[in-house]
C-alpha positions as CSV (number, residue, x, y, z in Angstrom):
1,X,-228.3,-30.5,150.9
2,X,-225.1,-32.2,151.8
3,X,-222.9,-30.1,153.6
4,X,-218.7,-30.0,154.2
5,X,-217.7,-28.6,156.9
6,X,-215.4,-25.6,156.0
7,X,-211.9,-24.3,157.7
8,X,-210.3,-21.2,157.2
9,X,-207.4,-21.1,155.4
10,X,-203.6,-20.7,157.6
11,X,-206.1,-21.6,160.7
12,X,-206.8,-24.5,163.2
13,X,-208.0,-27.7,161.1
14,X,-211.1,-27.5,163.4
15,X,-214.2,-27.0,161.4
16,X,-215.8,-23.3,160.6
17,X,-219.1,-23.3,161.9
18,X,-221.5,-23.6,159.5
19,X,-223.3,-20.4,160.5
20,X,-221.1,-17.0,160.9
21,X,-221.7,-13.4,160.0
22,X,-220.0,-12.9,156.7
23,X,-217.0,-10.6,156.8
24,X,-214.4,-9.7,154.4
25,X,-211.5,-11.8,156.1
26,X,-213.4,-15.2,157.2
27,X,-214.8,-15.4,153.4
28,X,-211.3,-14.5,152.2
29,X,-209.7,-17.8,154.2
30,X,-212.7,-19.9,154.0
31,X,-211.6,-23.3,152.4
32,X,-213.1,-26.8,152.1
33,X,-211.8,-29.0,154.8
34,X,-209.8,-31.9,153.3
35,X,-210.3,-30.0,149.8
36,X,-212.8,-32.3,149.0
37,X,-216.3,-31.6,147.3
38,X,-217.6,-28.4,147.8
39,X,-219.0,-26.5,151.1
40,X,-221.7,-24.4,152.3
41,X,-221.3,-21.6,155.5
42,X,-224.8,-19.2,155.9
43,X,-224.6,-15.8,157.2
44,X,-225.7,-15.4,160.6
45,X,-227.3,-11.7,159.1
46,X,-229.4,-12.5,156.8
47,X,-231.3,-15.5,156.4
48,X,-231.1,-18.1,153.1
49,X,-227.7,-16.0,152.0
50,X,-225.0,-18.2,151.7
51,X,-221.6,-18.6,150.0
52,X,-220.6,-22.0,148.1
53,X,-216.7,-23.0,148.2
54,X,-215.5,-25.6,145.9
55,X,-212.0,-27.9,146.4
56,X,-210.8,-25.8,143.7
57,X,-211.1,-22.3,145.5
58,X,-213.7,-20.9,143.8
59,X,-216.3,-18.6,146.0
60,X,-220.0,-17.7,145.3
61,X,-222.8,-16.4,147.0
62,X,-226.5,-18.1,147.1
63,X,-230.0,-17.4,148.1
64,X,-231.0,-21.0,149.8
65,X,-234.9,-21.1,151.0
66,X,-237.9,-22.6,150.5
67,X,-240.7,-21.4,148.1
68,X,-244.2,-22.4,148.0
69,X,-242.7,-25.5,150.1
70,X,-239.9,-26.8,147.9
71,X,-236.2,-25.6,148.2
72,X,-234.5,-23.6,146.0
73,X,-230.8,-22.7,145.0
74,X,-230.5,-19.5,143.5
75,X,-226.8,-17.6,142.5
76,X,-226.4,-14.7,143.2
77,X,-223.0,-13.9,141.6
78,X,-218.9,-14.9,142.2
79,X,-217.5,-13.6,145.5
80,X,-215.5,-11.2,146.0
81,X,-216.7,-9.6,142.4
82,X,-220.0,-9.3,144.4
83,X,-219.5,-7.8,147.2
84,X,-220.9,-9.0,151.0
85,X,-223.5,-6.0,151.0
86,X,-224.5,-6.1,147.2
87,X,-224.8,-10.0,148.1
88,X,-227.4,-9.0,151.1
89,X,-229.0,-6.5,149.1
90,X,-229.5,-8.7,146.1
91,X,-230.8,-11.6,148.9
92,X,-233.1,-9.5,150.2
93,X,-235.0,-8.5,146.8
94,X,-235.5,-12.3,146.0
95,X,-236.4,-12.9,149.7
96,X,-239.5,-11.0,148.8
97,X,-240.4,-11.8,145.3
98,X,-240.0,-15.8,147.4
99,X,-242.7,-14.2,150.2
100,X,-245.0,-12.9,147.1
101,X,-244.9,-16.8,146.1
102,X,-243.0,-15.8,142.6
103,X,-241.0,-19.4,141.7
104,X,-237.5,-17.7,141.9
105,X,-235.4,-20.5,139.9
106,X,-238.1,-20.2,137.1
107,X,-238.1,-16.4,136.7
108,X,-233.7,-16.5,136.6
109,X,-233.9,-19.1,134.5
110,X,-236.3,-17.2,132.1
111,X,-234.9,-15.2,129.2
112,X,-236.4,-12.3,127.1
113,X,-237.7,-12.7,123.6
114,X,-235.3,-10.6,122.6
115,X,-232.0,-11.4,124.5
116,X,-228.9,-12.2,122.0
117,X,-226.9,-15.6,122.6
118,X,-223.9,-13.5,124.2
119,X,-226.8,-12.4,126.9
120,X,-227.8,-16.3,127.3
121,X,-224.8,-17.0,127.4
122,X,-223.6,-14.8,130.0
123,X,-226.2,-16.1,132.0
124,X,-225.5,-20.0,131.8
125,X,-222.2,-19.2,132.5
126,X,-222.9,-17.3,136.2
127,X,-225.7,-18.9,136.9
128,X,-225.2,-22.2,136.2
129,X,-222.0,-23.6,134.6
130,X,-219.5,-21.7,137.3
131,X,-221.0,-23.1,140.0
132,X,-221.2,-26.9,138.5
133,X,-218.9,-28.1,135.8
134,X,-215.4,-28.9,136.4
135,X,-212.6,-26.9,135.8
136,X,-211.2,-28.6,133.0
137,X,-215.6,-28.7,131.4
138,X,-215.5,-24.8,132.0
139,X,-212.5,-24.0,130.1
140,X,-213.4,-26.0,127.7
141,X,-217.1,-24.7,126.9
142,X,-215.5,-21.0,127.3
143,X,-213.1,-22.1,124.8
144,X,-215.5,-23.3,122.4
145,X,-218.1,-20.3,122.6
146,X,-215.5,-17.7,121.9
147,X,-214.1,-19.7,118.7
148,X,-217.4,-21.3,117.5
149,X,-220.4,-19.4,118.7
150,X,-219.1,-16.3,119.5
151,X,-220.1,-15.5,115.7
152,X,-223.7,-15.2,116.8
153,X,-222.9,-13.3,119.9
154,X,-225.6,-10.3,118.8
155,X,-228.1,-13.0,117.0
156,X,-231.4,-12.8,119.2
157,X,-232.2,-16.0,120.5
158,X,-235.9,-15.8,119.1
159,X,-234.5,-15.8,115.2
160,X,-232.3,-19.0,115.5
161,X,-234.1,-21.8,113.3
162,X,-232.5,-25.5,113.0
163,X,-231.4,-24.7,109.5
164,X,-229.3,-22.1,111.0
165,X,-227.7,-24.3,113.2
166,X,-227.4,-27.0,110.6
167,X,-225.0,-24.4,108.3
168,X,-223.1,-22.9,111.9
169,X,-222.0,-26.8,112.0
170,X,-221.3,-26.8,108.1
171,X,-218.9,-23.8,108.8
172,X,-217.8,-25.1,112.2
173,X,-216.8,-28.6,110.7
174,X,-215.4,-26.7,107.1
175,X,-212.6,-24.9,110.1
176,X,-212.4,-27.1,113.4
177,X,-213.5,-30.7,112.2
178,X,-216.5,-32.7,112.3
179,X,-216.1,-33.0,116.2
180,X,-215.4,-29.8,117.2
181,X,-218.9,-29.0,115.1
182,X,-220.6,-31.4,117.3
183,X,-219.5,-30.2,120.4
184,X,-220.4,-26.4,119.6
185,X,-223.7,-27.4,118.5
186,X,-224.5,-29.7,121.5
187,X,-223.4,-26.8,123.9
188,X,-225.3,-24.2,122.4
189,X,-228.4,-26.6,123.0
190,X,-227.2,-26.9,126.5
191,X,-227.6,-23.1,127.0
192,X,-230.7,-22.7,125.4
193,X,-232.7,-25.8,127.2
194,X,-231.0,-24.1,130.5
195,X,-233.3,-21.2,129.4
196,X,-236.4,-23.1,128.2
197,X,-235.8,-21.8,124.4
198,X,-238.8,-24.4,122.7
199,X,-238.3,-25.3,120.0
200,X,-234.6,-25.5,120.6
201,X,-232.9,-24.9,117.0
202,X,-230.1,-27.1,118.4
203,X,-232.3,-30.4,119.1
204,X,-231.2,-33.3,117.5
205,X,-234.4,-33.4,115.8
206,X,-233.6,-29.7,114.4
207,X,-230.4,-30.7,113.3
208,X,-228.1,-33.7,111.9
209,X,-224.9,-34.2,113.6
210,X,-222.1,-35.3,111.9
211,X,-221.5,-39.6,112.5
212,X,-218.3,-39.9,114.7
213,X,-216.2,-43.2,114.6
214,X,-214.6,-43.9,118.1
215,X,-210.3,-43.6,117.4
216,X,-208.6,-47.0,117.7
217,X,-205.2,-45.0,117.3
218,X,-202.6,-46.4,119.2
219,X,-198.7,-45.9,119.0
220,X,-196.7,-49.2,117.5
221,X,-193.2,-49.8,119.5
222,X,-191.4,-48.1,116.7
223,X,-193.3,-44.7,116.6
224,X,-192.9,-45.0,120.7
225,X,-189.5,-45.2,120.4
226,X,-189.8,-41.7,118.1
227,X,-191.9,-40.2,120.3
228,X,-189.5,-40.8,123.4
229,X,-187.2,-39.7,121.2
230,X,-189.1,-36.3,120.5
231,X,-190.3,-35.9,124.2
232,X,-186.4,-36.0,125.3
233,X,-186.0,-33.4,123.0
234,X,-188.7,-30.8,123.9
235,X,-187.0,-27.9,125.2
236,X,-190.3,-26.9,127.3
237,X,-189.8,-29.5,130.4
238,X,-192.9,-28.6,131.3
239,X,-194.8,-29.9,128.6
240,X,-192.4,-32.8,128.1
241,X,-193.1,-34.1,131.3
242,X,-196.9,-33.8,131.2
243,X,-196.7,-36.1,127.9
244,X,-194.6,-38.5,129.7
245,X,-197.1,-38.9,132.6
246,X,-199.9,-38.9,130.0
247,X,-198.1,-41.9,128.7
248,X,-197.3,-43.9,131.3
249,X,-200.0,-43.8,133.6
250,X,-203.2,-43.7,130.8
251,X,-204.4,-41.2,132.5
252,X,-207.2,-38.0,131.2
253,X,-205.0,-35.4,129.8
254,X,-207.0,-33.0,132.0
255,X,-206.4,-35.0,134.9
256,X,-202.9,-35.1,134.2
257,X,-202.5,-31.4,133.2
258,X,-204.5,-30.3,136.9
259,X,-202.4,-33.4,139.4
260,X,-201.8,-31.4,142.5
261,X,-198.9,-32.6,144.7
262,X,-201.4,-32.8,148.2
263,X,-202.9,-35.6,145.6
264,X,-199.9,-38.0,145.3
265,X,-198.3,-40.2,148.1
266,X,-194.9,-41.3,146.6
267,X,-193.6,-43.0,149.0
268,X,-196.7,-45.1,148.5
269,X,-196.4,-44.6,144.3
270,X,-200.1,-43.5,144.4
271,X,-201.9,-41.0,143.1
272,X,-205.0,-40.5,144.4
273,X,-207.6,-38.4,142.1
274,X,-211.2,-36.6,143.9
275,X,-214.0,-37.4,143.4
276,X,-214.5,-33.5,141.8
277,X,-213.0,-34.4,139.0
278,X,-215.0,-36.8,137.4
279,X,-218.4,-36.9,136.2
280,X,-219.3,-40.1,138.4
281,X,-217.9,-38.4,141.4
282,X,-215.8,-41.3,142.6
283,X,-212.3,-41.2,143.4
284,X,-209.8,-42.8,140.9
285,X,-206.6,-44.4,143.2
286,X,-203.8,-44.7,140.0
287,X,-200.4,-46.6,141.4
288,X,-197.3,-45.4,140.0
289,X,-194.4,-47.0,138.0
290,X,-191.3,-46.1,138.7
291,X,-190.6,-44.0,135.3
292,X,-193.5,-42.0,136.7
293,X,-191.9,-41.0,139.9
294,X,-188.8,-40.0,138.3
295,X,-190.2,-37.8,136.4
296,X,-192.3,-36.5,139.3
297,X,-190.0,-36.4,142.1
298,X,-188.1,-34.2,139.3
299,X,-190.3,-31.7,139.4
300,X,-190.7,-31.3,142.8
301,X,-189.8,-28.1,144.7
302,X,-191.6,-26.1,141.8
303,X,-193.2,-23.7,144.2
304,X,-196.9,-24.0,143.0
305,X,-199.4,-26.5,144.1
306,X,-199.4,-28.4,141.1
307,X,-197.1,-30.2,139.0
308,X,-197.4,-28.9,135.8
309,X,-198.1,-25.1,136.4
310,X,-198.9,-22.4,133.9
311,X,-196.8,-19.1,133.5
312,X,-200.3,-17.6,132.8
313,X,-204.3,-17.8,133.1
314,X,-206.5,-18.4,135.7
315,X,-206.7,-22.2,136.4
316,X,-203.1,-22.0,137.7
317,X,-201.9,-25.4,135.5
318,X,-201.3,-26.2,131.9
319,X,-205.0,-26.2,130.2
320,X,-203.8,-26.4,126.3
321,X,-200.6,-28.1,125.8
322,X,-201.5,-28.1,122.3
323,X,-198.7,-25.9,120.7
324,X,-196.2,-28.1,122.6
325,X,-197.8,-31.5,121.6
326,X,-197.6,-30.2,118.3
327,X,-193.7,-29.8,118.1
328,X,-193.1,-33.2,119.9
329,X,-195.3,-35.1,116.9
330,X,-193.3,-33.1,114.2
331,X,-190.1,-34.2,115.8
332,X,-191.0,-37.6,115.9
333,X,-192.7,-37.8,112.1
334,X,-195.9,-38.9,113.6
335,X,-199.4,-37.9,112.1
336,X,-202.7,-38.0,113.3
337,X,-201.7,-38.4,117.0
338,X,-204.2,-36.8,119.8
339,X,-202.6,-36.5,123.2
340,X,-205.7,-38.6,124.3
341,X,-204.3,-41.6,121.9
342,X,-201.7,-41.8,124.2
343,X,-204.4,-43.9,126.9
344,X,-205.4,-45.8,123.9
345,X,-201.8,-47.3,123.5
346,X,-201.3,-47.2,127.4
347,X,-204.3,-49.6,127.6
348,X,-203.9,-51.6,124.4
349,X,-200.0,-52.4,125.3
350,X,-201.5,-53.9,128.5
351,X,-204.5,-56.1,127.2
352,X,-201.8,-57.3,124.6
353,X,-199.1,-58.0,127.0
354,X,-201.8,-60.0,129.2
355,X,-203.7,-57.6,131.4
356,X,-207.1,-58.1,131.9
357,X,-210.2,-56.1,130.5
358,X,-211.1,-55.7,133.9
359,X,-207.5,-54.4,135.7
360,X,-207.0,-51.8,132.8
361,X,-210.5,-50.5,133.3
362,X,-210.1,-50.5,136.3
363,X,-206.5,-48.4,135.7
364,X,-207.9,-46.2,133.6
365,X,-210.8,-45.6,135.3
366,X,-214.0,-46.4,133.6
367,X,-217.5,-46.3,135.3
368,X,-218.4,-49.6,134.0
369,X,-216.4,-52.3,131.8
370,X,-218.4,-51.5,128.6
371,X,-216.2,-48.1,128.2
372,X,-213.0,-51.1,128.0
373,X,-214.3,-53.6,126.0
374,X,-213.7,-51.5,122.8
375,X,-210.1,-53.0,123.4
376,X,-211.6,-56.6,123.6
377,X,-210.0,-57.1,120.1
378,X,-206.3,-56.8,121.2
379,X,-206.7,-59.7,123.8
380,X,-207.4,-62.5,121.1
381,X,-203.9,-64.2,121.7
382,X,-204.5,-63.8,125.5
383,X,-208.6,-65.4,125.1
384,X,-207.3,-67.9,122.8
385,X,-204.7,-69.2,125.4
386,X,-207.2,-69.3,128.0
387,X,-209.3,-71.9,126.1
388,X,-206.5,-73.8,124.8
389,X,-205.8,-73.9,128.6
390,X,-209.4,-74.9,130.0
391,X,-210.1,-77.6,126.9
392,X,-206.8,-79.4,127.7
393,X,-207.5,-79.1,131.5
394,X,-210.8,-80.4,130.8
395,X,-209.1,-83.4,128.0
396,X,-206.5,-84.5,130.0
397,X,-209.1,-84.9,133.0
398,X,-211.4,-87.2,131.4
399,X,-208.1,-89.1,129.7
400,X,-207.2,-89.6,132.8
401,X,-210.6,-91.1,134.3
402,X,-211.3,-92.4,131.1
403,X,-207.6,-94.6,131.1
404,X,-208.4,-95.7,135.0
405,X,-211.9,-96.9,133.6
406,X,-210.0,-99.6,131.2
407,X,-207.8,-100.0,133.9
408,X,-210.7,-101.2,136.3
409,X,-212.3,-102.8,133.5
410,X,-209.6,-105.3,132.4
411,X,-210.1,-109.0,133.8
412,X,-207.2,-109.7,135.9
């Protein structure tokens, strides 16, 4: 296991050792140095107990030992809503189950015939999905359960079939959208593989998702101006500015909508996104225009560690800017606009003003070029000048060496 080394929190930027006895205060300011990755400190009490930090703040405690010679990672809950004794306690108990040879990931991992989704769930969500998924992925698949799946909250697991799912995505897709049915349906299969539910009723051979056409929606220079237009007008600056930044740097709204200010160097015009958030686990460096930093350097001084904060929830920035993005496209007399449209017409504006494939990937982001070339269309003129280019470089050359050929060849 790969291991940051943690500081506390108000303290000395020397590392926390990685072994302590666990008390209230030294949990409370434990914090990942650089706030990079996530980290790992072991009590010094009790063996195999330890508590997970990650970049984002988030605390939870973990059983870490071997059993029947191979490792295993086993949660134990969120600090502080466990506590550092029930945490011991709990340790202990699967300390011995681990001496009795019992395969501890295996039996958590287990559910009964008879548990209801809300109970599997649950369960994903603590024991797995917390501790993993970015911020912005956990919203998200909270989000969805509550408004798609929470229907079958008290269904037990056991009486789900594939034509049950099949007519949940009917409904889901009659109310949300063909997407949104998708997406439910692929992350109720998610939670029951995490339990080992066979046959899973949400397989793709149980069920037929809907066909989904990638968008090639992208914003002319006339419904940009109206959209300018609209954004100026937004009386939440808030959400204003976060469309503005979605716009001019192509950047993931959920990127956007979490941009800390320890992130950005703008005396440098870069901002520099972890690793964390991004599935490849590679950090994105984005250079800023000058539009961009005006609007930042704006909204500094906010008194919150990120740029777009939100008056309310947990994750401490916007997470649905929805409602807002909603009265901007009304203003402006667009239709079917996503926020995330607003990277397509970042990156197509490039490729057709002479970027390359390659440097707009590489702005936005992708893990490999084949994610761009879906904008490979928009750079006919640009392709087309190229060869006109290379055939008359390559004409005019043997012209030339062609016309000093006669010239040899005539008798003087």
């Amino acid at each position: 296991m790969s291991v940051t080394k943690l500081r506390l929190a108000g303290e000395s930027k020397r590392p926390l050792s990685r072994r302590i006895v666990f008390t209230i205060d030294a949990l409370n300011r434990a914090a990942v140095q650089g706030g990079k990755g996530r980290s790992w400190i072991y009590d010094a009490k009790l063996p195999g107990l330890c508590l997970m930090v990650t970049a984002t703040g988030a605390k939870s405690f973990y059983l870490y030992r071997k059993v029947n010679g191979r490792p295993q990672q086993v949660r134990i809950g969120t600090y502080p809503a466990v506590s550092i004794e029930q945490a011991r306690k709990t340790a202990t108990q699967l300390n011995a189950k681990a001496n009795d040879g019992i395969d501890l990931q295996a039996e958590r991992r287990g559910i009964r015939q008879d548990a209801t989704l809300q109970e599997a769930w649950d369960r994903y969500l603590s024991d797995y999905a917390e501790g993993r998924l970015r911020p912005h992925s956990l919203v998200t698949d909270k989000s969805r359960f509550k408004t798609c799946l929470a229907v079958w909250a008290s269904r037990r697991i056991r009486s789900l079939r594939g034509d049950d799912v099949q007519r949940l995505m009917a409904d889901t897709a009659k109310e949300r959208g063909q997407v949104s049915a998708n997406r439910a349906v692929q992350l109720l299969r998610r939670v029951l593989a995490y339990h080992k539910v066979t046959p899973n009723p949400a397989a793709r051979g149980e069920v037929r998702f809907f066909h989904e056409e990638k968008r090639e929606r992208y914003l002319s220079g006339e419904e940009l101006v109206r959209l300018v237009d609209a954004i100026d007008s937004e009386p939440n600056t808030t959400i204003a500015d976060l469309v503005r930044v979605c716009l001019l740097t192509g950047q993931r709204r959920g990127n956007v909508a979490s941009m800390k200010w320890e992130e950005l160097d703008m005396s440098g015009a870069v901002w520099s996104i972890p690793g964390t958030k991004f599935k490849t686990g590679k950090p994105h460096a984005v250079p800023l225009a000058v539009p961009v930093l005006a609007v930042l350097k704006a909204r500094e001084g906010n008194k919150s560690d990120y740029v777009f904060p939100a008056r309310r929830g947990d994750a401490g920035h916007i997470t649905d800017p929805q409602i807002g993005w909603e009265r901007i496209l009304e203003r402006a007399k667009l239709k079917d606009v996503h926020l995330h449209d607003l990277r397509h017409t970042f990156a197509s504006w490039a490729i057709q003003n002479g970027a390359s494939l390659f440097a707009v990937g590489r702005t936005l982001g992708h893990a490999s070029q084949t994610s761009t070339a879906r904008y490979s269309h928009l750079a006919t003129d640009q392709l087309r000048a190229t060869v006109v280019t290379s055939t008359g470089a390559m004409q005019a050359a043997m012209d030339v060496i062609r016309s000093e050929a006669k010239a040899k060849a005539k008798p003087n």
